[in-house]
C-alpha positions in Angstrom: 6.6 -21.9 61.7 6.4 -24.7 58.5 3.9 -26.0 57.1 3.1 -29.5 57.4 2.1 -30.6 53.4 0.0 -33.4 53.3 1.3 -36.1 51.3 -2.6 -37.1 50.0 -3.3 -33.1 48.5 0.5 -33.1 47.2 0.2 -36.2 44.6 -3.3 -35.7 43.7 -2.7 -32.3 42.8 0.0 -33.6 40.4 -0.6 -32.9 36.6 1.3 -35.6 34.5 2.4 -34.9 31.2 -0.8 -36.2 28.9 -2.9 -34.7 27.2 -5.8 -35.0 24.3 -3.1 -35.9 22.1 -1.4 -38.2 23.9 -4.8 -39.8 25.3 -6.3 -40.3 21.3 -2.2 -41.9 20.3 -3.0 -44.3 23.4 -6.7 -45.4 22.4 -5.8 -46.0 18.6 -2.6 -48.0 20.2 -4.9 -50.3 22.8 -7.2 -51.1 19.8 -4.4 -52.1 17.5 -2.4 -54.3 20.0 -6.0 -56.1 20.6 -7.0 -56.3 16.3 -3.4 -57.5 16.2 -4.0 -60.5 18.6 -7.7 -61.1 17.2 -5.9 -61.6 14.2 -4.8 -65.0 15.5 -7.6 -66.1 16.9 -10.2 -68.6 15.6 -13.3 -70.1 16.3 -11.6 -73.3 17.0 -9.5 -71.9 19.5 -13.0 -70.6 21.3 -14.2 -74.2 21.3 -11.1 -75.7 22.2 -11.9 -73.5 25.2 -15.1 -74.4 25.7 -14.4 -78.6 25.4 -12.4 -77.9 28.4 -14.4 -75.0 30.6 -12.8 -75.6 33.9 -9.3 -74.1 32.8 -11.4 -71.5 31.2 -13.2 -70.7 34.8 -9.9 -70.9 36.0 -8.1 -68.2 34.1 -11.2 -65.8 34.4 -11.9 -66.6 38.6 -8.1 -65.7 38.6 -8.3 -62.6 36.8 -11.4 -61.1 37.5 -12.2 -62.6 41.0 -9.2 -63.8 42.9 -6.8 -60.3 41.9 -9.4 -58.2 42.7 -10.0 -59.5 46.3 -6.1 -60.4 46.9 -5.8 -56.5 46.2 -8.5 -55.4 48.4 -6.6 -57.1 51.5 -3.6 -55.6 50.4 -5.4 -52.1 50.6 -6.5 -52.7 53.8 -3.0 -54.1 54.9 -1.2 -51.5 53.5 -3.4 -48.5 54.0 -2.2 -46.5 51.0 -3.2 -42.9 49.9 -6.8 -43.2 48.9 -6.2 -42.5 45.6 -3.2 -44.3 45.3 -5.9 -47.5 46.6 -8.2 -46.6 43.9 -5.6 -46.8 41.6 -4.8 -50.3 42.6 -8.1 -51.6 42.4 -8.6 -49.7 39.1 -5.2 -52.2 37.7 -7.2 -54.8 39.0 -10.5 -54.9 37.4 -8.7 -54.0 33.6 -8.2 -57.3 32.2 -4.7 -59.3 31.4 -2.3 -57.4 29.7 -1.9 -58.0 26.1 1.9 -58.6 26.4 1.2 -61.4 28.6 1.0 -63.7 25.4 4.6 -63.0 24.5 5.7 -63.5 28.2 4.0 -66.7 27.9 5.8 -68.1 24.9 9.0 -66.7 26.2 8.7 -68.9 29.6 7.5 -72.1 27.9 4.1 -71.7 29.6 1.5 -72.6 27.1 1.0 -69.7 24.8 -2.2 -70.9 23.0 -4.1 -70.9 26.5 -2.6 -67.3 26.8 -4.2 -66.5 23.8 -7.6 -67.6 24.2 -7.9 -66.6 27.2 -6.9 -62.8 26.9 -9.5 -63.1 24.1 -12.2 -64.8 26.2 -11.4 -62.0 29.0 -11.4 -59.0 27.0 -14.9 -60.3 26.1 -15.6 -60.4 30.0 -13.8 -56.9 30.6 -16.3 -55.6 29.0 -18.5 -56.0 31.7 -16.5 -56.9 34.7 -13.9 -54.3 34.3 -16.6 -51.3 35.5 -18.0 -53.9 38.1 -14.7 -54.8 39.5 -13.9 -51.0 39.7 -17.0 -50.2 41.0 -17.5 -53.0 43.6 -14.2 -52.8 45.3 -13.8 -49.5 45.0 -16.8 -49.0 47.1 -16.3 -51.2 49.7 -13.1 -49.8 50.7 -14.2 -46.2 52.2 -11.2 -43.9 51.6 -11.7 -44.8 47.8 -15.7 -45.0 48.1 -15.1 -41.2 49.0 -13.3 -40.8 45.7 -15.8 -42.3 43.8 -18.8 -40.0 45.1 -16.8 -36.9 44.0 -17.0 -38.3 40.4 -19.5 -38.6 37.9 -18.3 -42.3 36.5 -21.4 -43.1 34.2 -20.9 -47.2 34.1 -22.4 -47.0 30.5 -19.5 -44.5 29.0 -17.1 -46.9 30.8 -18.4 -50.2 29.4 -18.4 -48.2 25.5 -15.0 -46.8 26.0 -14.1 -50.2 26.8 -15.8 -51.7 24.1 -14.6 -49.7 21.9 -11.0 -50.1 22.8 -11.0 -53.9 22.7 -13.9 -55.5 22.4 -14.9 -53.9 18.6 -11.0 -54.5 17.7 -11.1 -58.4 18.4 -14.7 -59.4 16.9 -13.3 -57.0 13.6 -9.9 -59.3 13.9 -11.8 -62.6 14.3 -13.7 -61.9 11.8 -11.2 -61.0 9.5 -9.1 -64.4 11.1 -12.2 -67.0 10.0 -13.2 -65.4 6.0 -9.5 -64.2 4.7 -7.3 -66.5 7.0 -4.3 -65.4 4.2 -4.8 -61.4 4.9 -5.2 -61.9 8.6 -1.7 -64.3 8.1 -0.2 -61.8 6.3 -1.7 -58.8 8.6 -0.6 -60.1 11.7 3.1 -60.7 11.2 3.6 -57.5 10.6 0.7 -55.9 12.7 2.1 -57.7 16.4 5.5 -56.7 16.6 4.5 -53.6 15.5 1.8 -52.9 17.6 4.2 -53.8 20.3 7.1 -51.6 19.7 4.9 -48.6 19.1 3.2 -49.1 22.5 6.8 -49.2 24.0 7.8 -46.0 22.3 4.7 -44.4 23.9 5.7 -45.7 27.6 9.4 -44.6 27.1 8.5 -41.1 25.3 6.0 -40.9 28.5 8.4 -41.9 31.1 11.0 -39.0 29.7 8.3 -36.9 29.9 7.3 -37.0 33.0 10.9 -38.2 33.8 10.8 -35.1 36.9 8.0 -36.3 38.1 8.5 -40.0 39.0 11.8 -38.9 40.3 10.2 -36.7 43.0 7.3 -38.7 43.5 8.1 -42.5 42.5 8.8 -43.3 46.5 4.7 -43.0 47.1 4.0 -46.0 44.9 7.1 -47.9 44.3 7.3 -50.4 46.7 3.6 -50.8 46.9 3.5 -51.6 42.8 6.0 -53.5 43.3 4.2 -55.8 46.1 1.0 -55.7 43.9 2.6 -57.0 41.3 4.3 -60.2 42.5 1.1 -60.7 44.5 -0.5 -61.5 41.2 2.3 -63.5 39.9 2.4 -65.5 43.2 -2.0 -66.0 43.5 -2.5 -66.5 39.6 0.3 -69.2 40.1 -0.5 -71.0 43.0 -4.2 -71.0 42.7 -3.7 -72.7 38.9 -1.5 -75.1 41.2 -4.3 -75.6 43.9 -6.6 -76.4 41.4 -4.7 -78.9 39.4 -3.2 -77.2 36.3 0.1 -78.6 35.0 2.9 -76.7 36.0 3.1 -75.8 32.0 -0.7 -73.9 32.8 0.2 -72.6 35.9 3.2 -70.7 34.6 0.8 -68.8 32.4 -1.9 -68.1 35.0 0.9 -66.5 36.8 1.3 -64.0 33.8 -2.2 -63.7 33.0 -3.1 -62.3 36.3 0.5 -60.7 37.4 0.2 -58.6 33.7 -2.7 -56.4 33.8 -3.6 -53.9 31.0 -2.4 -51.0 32.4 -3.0 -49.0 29.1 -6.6 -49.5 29.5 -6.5 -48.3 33.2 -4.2 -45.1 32.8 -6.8 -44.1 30.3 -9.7 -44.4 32.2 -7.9 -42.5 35.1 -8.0 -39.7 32.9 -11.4 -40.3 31.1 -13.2 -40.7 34.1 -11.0 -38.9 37.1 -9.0 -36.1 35.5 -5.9 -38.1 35.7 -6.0 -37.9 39.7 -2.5 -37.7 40.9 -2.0 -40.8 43.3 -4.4 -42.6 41.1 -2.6 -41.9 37.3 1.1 -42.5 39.7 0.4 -46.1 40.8 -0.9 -47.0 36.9 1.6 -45.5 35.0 4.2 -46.5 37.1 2.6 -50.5 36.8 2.7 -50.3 33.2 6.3 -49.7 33.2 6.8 -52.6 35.8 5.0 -55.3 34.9 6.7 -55.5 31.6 10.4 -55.0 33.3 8.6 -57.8 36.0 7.4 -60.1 33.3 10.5 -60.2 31.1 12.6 -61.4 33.7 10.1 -63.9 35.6 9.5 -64.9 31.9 13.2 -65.1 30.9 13.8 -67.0 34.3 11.4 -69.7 33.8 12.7 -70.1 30.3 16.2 -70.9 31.5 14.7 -73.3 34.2 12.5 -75.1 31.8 15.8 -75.5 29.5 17.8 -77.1 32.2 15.0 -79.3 33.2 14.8 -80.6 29.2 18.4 -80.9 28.8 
């Protein structure tokens, strides 16, 4: 006689490939990515913000409202693995991913609102990011379940998270408005950098844990997938809605279809052990969305280029 496995005690008893080490290499990363982008970021750009709020409102109801809900009805659609739900909803409330900016100078969408608003929304993060998570998380059952096994103190999650990004972009604004020159200098070399290293840690990760997507990627690929472009398609259509130029909308697409995955893999295992279904789906985003946003990106820049020619 066999044994039936069930699918849900199968991935969460998964163990991927990262530990202590790996979890301190991805914090120092996070906060350098966001000092890097603080770098370019002044005070003007804030109030440029602010002489315009409703864009503002805009790009944060996008990110931090409208994602969040869109991915709730998906859960419910969908009915996925509970932890492969909470994993979802935990991509949801991080805030746009910090790659987003270069997306959005690649696709001709308009990179200085990209800017200013990742700064603006790490900011928010800070405080919607563990309300988001906590919110949705409990109004969905099969993940409220989840939630009541764990001991997630909302205070440690809103200092990790401060720590990660908001410290690192008030230290690289403030370094941006009293030694403009350094931060120049700083910043040429500090972005790409930043950005390759956090590559090198997805693709040392991925071969890593190479067995282990290949046996299990099936669980979460599709669904990632579907997440994804939902963001892409309500950041872009709501902007539309609402009366953006087609210029903004193309960057509220990326600002809500690029989330900061980094942020949310390492909360999974700050705060949940790195649960199986739940470290799966965010892993497996982080890879995505960049492969995603590339070629979205790379298409709307050959589309814009035709349209100007």
């Amino acid at each position: 006689m066999f044994l039936k496995t069930n699918p849900q005690q199968v991935l969460d008893s998964l163990k991927i490939n990262f530990d202590t080490e790996s979890l301190w290499v991805l914090n120092i990363t996070l906060a350098i990515i966001m000092f890097g982008v603080a770098l370019g970021i002044t005070l003007e750009d804030f109030k440029r913000l602010f002489k315009s709020p409703k864009i503002v409102l805009i790009g944060i109801f996008s990110q931090f409202i409208l994602f969040p809900l869109l991915t709730f009805l998906l859960v419910n659609i969908i009915n996925p693995i509970p932890s492969i739900a909470l994993g979802m909803i935990m991509v949801a409330a991080c805030p746009g991913g910090n790659i987003s900016n270069f997306m959005t100078q690649l696709s001709g969408g308009n990179a200085a609102l990209s800017v200013s608003l990742t700064a603006f929304a790490t900011l928010v993060a800070v405080l919607m990011t563990p309300i988001n998570l906590a919110f949705w998380g409990n109004l969905y059952e099969p993940t409220a379940q989840i939630l009541r096994t764990v001991q997630l103190d909302p205070f440690e999650l809103v200092k990790l998270v401060s720590l990660i990004l908001g410290i690192p972009l008030i230290l690289g604004m403030i370094i941006r408005n009293r030694k403009p020159d350094l931060a120049f200098k700083f910043s040429k070399f500090l972005k790409p950098f930043s950005i390759i290293i956090f590559l090198v840690f997805i693709i040392i990760a991925f071969y890593d844990n190479f067995d282990i997507f290949k046996e299990y990627i099936h669980y979460v690929f599709l669904i990632v997938l579907l997440h994804n472009f939902s963001g892409y398609l309500g950041g872009f259509y709501f902007a539309k809605v609402m009366g953006l130029s087609y210029f903004d909308q193309k960057t509220l697409a990326l600002e809500t279809g690029i989330q900061n995955s980094g942020l949310g893999l390492l909360l999974v295992f700050a705060f949940f052990e790195g649960l199986g279904g739940m470290a799966l789906c965010v892993a497996f985003w982080g890879i995505w969305d960049i492969a995603s946003g590339l070629g979205l990106a790379f298409y709307w820049s050959k589309r814009t280029s035709k349209i100007t020619a």
